[in-house]
C-alpha positions as CSV (number, residue, x, y, z in Angstrom):
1,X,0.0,0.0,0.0
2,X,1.7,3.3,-0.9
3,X,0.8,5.7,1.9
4,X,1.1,9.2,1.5
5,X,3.8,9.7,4.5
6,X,5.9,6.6,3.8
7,X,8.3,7.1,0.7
8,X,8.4,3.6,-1.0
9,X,10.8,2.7,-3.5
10,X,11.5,0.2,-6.7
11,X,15.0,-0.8,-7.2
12,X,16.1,-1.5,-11.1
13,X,18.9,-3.6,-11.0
14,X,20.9,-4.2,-14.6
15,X,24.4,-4.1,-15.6
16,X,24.0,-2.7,-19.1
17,X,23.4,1.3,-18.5
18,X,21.6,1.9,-21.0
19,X,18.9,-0.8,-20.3
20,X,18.8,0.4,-16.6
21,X,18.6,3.8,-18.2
22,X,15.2,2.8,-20.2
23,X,13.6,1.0,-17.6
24,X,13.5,3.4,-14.9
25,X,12.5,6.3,-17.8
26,X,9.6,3.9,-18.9
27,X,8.4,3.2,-15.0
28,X,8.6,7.1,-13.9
29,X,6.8,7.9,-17.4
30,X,4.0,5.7,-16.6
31,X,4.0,6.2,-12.4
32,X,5.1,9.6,-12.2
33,X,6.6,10.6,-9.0
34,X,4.4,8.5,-6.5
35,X,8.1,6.0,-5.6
36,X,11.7,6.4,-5.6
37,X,13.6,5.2,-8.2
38,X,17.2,3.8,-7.2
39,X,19.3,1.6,-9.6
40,X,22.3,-0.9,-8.9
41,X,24.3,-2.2,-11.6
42,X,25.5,-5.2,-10.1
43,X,24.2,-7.7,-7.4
44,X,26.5,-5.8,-4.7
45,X,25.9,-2.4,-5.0
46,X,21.9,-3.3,-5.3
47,X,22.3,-5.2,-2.0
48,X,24.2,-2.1,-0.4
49,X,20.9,-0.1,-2.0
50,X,18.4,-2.4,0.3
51,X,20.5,-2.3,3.1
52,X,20.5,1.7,2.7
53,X,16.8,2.3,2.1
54,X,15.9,-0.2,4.9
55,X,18.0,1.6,7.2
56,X,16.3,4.9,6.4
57,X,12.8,3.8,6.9
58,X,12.3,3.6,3.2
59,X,9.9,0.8,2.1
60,X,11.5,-1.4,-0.8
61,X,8.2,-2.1,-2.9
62,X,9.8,-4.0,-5.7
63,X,12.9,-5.2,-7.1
64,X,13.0,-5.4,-11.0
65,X,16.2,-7.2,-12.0
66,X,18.3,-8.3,-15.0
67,X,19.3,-12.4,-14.5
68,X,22.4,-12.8,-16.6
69,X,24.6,-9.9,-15.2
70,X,28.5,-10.6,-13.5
71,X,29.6,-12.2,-10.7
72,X,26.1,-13.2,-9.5
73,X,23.3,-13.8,-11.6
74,X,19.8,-12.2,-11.0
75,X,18.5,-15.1,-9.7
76,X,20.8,-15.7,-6.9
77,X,20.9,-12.0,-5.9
78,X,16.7,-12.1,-5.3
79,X,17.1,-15.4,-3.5
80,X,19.8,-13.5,-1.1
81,X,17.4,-10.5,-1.2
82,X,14.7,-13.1,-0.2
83,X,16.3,-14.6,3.0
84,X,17.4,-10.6,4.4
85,X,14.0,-9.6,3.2
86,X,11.3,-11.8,2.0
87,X,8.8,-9.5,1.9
88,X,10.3,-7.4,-0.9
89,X,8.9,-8.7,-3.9
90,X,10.8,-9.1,-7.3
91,X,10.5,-9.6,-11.3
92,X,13.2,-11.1,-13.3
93,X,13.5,-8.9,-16.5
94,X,15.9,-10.8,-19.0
95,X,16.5,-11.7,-22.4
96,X,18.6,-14.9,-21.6
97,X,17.1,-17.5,-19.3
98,X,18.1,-21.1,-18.5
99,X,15.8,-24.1,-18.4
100,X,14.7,-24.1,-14.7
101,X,15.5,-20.4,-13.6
102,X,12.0,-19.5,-13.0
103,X,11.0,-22.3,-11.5
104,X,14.0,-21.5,-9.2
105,X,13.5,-18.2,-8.7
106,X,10.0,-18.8,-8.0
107,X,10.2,-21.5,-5.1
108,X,13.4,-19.9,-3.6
109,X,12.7,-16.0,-4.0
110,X,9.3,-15.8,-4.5
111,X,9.8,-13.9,-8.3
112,X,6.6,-13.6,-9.2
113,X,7.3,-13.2,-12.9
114,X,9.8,-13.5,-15.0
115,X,9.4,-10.8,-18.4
116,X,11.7,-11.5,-21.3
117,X,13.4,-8.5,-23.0
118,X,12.6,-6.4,-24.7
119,X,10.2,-6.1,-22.7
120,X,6.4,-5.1,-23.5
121,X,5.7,-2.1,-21.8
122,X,1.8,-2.6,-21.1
123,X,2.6,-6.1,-19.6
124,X,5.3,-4.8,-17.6
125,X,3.3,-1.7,-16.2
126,X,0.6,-4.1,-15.6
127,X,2.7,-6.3,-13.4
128,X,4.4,-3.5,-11.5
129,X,1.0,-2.1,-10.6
130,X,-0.4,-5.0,-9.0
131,X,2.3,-5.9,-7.6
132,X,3.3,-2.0,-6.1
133,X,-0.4,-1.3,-5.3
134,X,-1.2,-5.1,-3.7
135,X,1.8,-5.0,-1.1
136,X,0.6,-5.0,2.8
């Protein structure tokens, strides 16, 4: 629920700039200015981000990440996000998956969707909503 005195946040984790870049331009087009926007472009510094935000108050209402990215893959990052904090909830946004990621990503992070790239934007916003607007 996005309560006027609570600043909630989405963090858009990618490691190509220019897709992180997009993203966040196509999600403050379509929600305006009703969350923060914050951006990693690796597993670590998007971890750092959480710990940061949490430690300010600032509720994390979704995590849109990349899967194929260095050093750790989007899938083990939101797994890692989900033990700290499993009540942050998370998309996988990637145009390379494995056989069995989702259903990995599902069971051990709770993902609740994985949406290849490029991404549709109507399918995406749709997604975001529900899943920004449904949290308790």
């Amino acid at each position: 629920m996005n309560l006027k005195n609570e600043p909630n946040a989405i963090l858009c984790v990618d490691d190509e700039p220019i897709i992180l870049i997009s993203l966040v331009q196509e999600l403050k087009r379509k929600l305006g200015h009703q969350f923060i926007f914050e951006t990693a472009q690796d597993a670590t510094e998007a971890l750092e981000v959480i710990d940061d935000l949490v430690s300010k108050g600032t509720k994390i209402v979704l995590i849109v990440s990349d899967w194929l990215m260095p050093i750790t893959n989007g899938d083990e990052f939101l797994i890692q996000v989900h033990k700290k904090y499993p009540e942050i909830p998370s998309i996988l946004v990637t145009g390379h998956i494995e056989e069995g990621i989702f259903k990995k990503v599902q069971q051990e992070a709770g993902t609740c969707m994985i949406i290849p790239k490029p991404w549709n934007s109507e399918e995406l916003l749709k997604v975001v909503r529900k899943l920004c607007y449904d949290t308790k």
